[in-house]
FINU-599249 format. One record per atom (N, C-alpha, C, O): residue number from 1; residue in three letters; z, y, x. Coordinates in nm, 4 decimals, always signed. Example, Ala and Ser with C-alpha at 12.3 -4.5 7.8 and 13.67 -1.06 7.14 Angstrom:
2
{1, "Ala", {+0.7800, -0.5690, +1.3190}};
{1, "Ala", {+0.7800, -0.4500, +1.2300}};
{1, "Ala", {+0.7800, -0.3300, +1.3200}};
{1, "Ala", {+0.8465, -0.3319, +1.4236}};
{2, "Ser", {+0.7080, -0.2250, +1.2850}};
{2, "Ser", {+0.7140, -0.1060, +1.3670}};
{2, "Ser", {+0.7870, +0.0030, +1.2900}};
{2, "Ser", {+0.8039, +0.1138, +1.3409}};
END
This chain:
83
{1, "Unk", {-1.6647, +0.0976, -2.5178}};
{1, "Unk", {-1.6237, +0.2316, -2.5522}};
{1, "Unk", {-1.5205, +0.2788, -2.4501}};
{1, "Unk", {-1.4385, +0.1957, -2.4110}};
{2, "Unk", {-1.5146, +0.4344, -2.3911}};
{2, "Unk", {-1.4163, +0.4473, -2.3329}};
{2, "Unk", {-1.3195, +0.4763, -2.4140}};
{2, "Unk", {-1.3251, +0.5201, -2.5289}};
{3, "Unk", {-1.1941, +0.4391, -2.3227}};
{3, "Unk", {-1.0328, +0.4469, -2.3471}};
{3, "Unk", {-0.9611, +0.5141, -2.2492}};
{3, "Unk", {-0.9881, +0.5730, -2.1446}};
{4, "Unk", {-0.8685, +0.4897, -2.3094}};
{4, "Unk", {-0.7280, +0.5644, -2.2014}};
{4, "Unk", {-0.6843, +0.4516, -2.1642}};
{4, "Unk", {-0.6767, +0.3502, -2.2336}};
{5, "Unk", {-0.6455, +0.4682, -2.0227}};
{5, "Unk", {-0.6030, +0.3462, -1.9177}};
{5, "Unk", {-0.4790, +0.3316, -2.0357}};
{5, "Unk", {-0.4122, +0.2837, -1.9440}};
{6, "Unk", {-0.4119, +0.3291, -2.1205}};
{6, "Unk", {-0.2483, +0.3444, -2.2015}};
{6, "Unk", {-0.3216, +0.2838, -2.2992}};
{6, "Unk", {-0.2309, +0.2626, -2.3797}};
{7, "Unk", {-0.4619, +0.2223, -2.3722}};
{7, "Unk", {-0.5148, +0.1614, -2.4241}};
{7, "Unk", {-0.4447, +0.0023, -2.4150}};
{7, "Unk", {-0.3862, -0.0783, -2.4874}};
{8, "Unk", {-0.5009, +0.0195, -2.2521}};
{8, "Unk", {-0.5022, -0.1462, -2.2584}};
{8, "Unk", {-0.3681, -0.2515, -2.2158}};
{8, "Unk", {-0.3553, -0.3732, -2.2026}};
{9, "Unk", {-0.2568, -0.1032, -2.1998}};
{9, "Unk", {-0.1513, -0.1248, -2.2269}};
{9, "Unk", {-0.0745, -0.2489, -2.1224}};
{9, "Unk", {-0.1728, -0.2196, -2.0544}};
{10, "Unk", {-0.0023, -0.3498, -2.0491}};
{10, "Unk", {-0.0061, -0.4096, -1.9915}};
{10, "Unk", {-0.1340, -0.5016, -1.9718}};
{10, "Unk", {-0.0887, -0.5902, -1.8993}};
{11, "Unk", {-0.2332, -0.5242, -1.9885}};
{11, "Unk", {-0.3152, -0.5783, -1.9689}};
{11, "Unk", {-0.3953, -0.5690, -1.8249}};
{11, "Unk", {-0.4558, -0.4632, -1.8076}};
{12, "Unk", {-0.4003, -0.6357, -1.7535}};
{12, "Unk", {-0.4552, -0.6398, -1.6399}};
{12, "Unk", {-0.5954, -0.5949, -1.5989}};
{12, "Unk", {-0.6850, -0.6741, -1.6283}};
{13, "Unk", {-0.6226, -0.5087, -1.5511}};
{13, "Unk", {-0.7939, -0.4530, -1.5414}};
{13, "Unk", {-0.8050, -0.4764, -1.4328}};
{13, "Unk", {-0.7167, -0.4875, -1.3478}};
{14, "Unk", {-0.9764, -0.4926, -1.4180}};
{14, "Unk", {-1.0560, -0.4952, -1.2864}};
{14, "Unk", {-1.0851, -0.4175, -1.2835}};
{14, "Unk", {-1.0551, -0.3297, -1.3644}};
{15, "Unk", {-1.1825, -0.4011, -1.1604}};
{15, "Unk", {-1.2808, -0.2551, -1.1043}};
{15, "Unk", {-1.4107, -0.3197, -1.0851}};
{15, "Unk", {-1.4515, -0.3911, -0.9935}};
{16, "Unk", {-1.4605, -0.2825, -1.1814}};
{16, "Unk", {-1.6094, -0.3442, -1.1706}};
{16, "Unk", {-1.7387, -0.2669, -1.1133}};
{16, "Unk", {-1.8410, -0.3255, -1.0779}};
{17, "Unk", {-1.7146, -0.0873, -1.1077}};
{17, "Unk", {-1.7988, -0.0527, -0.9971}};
{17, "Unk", {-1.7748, +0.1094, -1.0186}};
{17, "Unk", {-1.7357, +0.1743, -1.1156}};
{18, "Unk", {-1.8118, +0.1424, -0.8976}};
{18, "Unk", {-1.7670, +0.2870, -0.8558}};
{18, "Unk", {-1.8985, +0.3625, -0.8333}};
{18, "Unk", {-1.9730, +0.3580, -0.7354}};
{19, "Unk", {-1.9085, +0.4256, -0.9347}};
{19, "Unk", {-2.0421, +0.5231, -0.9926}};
{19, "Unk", {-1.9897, +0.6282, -0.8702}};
{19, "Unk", {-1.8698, +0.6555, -0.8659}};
{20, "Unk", {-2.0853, +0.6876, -0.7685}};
{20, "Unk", {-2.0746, +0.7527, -0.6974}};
{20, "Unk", {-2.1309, +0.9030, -0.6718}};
{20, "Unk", {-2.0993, +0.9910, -0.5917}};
{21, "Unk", {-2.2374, +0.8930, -0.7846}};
{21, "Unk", {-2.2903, +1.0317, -0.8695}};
{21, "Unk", {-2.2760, +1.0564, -1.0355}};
{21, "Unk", {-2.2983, +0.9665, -1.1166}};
{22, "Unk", {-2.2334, +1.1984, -1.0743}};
{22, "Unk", {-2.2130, +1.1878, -1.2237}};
{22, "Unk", {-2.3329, +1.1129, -1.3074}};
{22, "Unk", {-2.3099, +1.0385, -1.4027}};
{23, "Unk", {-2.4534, +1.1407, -1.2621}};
{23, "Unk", {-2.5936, +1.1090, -1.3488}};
{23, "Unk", {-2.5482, +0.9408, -1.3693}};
{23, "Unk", {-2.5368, +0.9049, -1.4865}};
{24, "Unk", {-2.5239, +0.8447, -1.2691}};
{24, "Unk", {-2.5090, +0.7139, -1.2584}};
{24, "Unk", {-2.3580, +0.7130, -1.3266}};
{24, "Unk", {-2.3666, +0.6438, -1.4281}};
{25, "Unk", {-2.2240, +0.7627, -1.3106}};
{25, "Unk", {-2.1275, +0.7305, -1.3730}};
{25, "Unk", {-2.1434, +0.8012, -1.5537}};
{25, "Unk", {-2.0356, +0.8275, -1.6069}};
{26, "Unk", {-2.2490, +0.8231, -1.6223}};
{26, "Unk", {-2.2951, +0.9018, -1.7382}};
{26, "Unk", {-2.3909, +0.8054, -1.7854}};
{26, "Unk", {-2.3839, +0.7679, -1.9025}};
{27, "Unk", {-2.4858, +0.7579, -1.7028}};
{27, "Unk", {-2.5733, +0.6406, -1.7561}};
{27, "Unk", {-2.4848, +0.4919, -1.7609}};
{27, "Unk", {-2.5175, +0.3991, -1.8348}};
{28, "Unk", {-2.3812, +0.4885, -1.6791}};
{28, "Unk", {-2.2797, +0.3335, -1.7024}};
{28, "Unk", {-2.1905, +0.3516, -1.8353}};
{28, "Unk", {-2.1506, +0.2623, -1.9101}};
{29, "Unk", {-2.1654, +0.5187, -1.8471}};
{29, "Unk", {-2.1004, +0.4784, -1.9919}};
{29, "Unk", {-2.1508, +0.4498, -2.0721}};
{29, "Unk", {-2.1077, +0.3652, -2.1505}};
{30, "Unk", {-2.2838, +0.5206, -2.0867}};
{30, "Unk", {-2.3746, +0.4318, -2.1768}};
{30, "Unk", {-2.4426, +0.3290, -2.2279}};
{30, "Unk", {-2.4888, +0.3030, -2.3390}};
{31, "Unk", {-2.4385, +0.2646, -2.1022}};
{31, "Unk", {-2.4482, +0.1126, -2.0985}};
{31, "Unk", {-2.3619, +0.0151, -2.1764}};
{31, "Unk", {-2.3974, -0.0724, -2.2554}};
{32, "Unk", {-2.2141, +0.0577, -2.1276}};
{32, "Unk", {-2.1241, +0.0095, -2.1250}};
{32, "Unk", {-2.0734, -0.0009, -2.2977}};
{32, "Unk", {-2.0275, -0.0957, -2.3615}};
{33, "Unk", {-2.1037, +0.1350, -2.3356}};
{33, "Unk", {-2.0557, +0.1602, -2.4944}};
{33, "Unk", {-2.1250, +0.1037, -2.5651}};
{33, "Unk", {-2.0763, +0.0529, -2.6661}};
{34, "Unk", {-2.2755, +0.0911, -2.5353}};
{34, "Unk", {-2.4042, +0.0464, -2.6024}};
{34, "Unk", {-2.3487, -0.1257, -2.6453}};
{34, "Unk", {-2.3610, -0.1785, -2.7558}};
{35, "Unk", {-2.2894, -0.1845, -2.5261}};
{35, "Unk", {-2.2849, -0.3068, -2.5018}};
{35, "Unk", {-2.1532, -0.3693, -2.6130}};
{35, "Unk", {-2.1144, -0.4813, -2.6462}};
{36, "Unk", {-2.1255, -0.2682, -2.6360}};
{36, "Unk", {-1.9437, -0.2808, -2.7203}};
{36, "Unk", {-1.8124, -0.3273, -2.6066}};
{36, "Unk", {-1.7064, -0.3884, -2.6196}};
{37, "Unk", {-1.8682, -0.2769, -2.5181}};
{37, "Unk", {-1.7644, -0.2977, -2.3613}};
{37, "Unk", {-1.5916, -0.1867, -2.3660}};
{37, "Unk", {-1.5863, -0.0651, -2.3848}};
{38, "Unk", {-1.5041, -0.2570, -2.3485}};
{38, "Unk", {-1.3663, -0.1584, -2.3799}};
{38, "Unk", {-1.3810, -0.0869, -2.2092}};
{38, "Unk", {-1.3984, -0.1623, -2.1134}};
{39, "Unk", {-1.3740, +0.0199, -2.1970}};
{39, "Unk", {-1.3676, +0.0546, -2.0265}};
{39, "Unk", {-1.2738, +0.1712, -2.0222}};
{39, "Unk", {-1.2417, +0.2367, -2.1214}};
{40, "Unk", {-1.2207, +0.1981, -1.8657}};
{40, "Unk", {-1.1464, +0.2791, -1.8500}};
{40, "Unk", {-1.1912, +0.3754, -1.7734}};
{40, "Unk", {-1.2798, +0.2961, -1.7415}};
{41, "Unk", {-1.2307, +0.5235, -1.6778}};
{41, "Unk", {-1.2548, +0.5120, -1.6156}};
{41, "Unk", {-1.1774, +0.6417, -1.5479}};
{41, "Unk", {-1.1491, +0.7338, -1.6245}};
{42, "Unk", {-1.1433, +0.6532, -1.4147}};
{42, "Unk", {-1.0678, +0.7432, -1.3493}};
{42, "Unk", {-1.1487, +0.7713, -1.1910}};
{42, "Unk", {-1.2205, +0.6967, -1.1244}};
{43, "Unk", {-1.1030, +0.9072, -1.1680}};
{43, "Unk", {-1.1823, +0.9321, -1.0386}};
{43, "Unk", {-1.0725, +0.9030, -0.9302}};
{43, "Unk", {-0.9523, +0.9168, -0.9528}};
{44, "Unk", {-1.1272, +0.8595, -0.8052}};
{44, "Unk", {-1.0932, +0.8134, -0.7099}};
{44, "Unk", {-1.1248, +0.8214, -0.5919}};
{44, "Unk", {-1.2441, +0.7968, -0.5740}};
{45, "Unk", {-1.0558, +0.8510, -0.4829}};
{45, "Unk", {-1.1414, +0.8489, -0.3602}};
{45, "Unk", {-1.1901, +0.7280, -0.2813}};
{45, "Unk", {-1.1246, +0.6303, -0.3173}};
{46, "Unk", {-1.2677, +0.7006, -0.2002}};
{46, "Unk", {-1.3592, +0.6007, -0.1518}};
{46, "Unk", {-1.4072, +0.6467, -0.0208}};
{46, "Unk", {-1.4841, +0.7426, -0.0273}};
{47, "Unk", {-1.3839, +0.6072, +0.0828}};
{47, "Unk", {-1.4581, +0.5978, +0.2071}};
{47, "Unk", {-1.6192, +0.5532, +0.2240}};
{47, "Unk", {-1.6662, +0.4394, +0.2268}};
{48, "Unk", {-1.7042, +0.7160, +0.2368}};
{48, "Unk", {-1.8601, +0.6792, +0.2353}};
{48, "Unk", {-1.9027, +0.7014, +0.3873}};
{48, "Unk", {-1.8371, +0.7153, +0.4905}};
{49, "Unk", {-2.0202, +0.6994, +0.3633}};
{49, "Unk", {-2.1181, +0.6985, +0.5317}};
{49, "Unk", {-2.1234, +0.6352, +0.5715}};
{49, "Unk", {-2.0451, +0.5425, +0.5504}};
{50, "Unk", {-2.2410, +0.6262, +0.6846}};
{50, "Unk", {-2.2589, +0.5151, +0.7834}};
{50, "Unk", {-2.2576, +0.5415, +0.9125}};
{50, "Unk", {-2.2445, +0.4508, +0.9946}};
{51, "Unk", {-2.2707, +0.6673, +0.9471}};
{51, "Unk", {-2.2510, +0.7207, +1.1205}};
{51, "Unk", {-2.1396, +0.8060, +1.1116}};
{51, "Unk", {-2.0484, +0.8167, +1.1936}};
{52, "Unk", {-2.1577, +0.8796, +0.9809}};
{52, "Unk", {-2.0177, +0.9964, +0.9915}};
{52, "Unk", {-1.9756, +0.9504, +0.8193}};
{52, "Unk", {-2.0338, +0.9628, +0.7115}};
{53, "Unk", {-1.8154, +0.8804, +0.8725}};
{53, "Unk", {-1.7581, +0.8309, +0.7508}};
{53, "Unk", {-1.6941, +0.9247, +0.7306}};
{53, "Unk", {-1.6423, +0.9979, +0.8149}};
{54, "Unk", {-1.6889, +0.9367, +0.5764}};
{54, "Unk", {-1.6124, +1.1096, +0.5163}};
{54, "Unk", {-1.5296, +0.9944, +0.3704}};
{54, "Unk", {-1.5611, +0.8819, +0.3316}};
{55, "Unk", {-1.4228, +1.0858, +0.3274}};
{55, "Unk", {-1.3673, +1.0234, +0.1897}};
{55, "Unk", {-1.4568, +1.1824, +0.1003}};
{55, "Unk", {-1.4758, +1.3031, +0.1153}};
{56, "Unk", {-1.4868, +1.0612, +0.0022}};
{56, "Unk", {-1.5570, +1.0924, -0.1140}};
{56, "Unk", {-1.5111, +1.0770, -0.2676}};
{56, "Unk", {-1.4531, +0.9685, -0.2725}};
{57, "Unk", {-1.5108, +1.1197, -0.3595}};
{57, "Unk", {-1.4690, +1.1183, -0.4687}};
{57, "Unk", {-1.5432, +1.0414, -0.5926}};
{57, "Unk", {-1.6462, +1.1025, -0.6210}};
{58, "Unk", {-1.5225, +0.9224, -0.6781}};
{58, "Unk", {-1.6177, +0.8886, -0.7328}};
{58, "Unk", {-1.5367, +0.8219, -0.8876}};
{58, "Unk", {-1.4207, +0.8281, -0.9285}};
{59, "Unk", {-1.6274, +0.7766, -0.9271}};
{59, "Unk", {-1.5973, +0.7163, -1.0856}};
{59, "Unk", {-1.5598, +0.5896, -1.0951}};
{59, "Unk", {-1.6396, +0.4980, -1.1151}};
{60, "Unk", {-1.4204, +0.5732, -1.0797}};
{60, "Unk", {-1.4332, +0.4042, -1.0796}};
{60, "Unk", {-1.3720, +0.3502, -1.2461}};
{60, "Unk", {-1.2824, +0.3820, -1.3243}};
{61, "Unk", {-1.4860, +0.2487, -1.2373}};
{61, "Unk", {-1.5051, +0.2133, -1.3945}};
{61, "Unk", {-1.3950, +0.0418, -1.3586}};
{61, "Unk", {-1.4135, -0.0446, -1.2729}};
{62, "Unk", {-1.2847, +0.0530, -1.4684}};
{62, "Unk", {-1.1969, -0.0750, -1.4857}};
{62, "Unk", {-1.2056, -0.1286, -1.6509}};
{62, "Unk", {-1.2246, -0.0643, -1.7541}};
{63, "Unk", {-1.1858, -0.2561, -1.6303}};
{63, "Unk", {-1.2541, -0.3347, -1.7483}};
{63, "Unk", {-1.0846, -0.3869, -1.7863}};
{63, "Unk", {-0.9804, -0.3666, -1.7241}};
{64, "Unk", {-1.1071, -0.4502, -1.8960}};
{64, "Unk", {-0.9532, -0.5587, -1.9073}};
{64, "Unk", {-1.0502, -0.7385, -1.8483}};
{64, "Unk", {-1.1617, -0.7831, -1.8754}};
{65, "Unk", {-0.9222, -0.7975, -1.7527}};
{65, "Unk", {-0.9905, -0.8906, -1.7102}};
{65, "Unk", {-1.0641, -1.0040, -1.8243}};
{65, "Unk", {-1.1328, -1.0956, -1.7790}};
{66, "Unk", {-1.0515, -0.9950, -1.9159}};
{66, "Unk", {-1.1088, -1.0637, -2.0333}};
{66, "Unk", {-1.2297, -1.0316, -2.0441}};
{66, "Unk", {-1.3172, -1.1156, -2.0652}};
{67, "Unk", {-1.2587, -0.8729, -2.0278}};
{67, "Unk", {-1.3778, -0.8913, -2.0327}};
{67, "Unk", {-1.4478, -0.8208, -1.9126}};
{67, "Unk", {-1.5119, -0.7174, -1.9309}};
{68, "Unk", {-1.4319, -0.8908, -1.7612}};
{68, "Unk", {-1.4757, -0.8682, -1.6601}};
{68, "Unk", {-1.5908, -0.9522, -1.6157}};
{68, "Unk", {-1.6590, -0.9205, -1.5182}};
{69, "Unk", {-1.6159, -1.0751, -1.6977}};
{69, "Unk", {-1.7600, -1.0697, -1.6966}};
{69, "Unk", {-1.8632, -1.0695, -1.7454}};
{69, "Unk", {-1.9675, -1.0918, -1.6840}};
{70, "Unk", {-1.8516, -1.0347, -1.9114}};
{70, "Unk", {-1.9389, -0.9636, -1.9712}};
{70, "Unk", {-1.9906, -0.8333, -1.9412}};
{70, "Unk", {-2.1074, -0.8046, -1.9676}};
{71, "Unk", {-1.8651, -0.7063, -1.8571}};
{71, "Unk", {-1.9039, -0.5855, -1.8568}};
{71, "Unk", {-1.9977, -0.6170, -1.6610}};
{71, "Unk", {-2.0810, -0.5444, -1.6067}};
{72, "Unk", {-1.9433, -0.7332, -1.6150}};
{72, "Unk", {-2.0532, -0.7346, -1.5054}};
{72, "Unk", {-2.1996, -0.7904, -1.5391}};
{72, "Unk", {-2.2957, -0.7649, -1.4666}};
{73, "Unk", {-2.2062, -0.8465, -1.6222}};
{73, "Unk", {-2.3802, -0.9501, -1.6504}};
{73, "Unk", {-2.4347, -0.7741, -1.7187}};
{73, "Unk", {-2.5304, -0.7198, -1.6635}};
{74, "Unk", {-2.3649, -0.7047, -1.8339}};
{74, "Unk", {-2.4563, -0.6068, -1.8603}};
{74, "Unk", {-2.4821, -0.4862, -1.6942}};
{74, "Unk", {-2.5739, -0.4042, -1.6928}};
{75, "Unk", {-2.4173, -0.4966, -1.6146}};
{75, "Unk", {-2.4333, -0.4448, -1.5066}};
{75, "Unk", {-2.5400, -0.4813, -1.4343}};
{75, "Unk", {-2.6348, -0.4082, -1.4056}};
{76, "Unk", {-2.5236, -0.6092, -1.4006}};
{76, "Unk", {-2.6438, -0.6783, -1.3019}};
{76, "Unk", {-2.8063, -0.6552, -1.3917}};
{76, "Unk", {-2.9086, -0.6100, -1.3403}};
{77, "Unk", {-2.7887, -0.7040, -1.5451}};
{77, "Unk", {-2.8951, -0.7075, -1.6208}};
{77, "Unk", {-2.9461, -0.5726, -1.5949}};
{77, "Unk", {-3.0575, -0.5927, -1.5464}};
{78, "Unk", {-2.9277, -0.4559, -1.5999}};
{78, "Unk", {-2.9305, -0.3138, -1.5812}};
{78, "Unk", {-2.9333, -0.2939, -1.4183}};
{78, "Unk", {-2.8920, -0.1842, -1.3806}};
{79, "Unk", {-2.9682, -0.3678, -1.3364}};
{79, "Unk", {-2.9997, -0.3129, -1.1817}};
{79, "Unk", {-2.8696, -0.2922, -1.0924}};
{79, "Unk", {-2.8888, -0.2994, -0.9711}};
{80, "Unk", {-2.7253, -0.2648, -1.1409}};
{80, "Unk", {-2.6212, -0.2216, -1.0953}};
{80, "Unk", {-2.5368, -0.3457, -0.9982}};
{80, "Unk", {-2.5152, -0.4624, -1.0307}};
{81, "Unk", {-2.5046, -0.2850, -0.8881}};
{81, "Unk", {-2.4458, -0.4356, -0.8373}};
{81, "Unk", {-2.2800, -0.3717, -0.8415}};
{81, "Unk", {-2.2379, -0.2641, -0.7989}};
{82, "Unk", {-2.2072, -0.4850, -0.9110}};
{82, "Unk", {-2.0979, -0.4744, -0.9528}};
{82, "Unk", {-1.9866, -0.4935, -0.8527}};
{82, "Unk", {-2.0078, -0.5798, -0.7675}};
{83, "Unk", {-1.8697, -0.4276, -0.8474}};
{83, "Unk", {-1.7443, -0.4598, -0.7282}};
{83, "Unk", {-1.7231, -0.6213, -0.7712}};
{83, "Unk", {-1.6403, -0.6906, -0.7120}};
END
């Protein structure tokens, strides 16, 4: 389910992957909620391209490290390759 990063309160989060279109950061929450996954997620910039590198803006999804590898196996199981 999403939360507010003030959820997880000192608890240490990962970054388990940076949805780089809304359609894909909209189908991971769903995944994610489906799964009973706690997630956070905030936009961020990110360095894209491959001939002409531009900063880009994207969805980066953070887990609490407890459960950083359950919310990656429902990732991989689902096609997604995880940070």
């Amino acid at each position: 389910m999403r939360r507010e990063p003030e959820f997880f309160q000192q608890e240490e989060l990962d970054l388990v992957y940076i949805a780089k279109k809304l359609g894909e950061a909209l189908k991971l929450e769903e995944l994610l909620t489906a799964a009973g996954v706690d997630y956070a997620v905030e936009t961020d910039e990110y360095l894209g391209g491959v001939v002409f590198r531009n900063v880009r803006v994207g969805a980066f999804f953070y887990v609490a490290r407890t459960s950083s590898e359950p919310a990656r196996q429902v990732l991989l199981t689902n096609g997604y390759r995880p940070q």
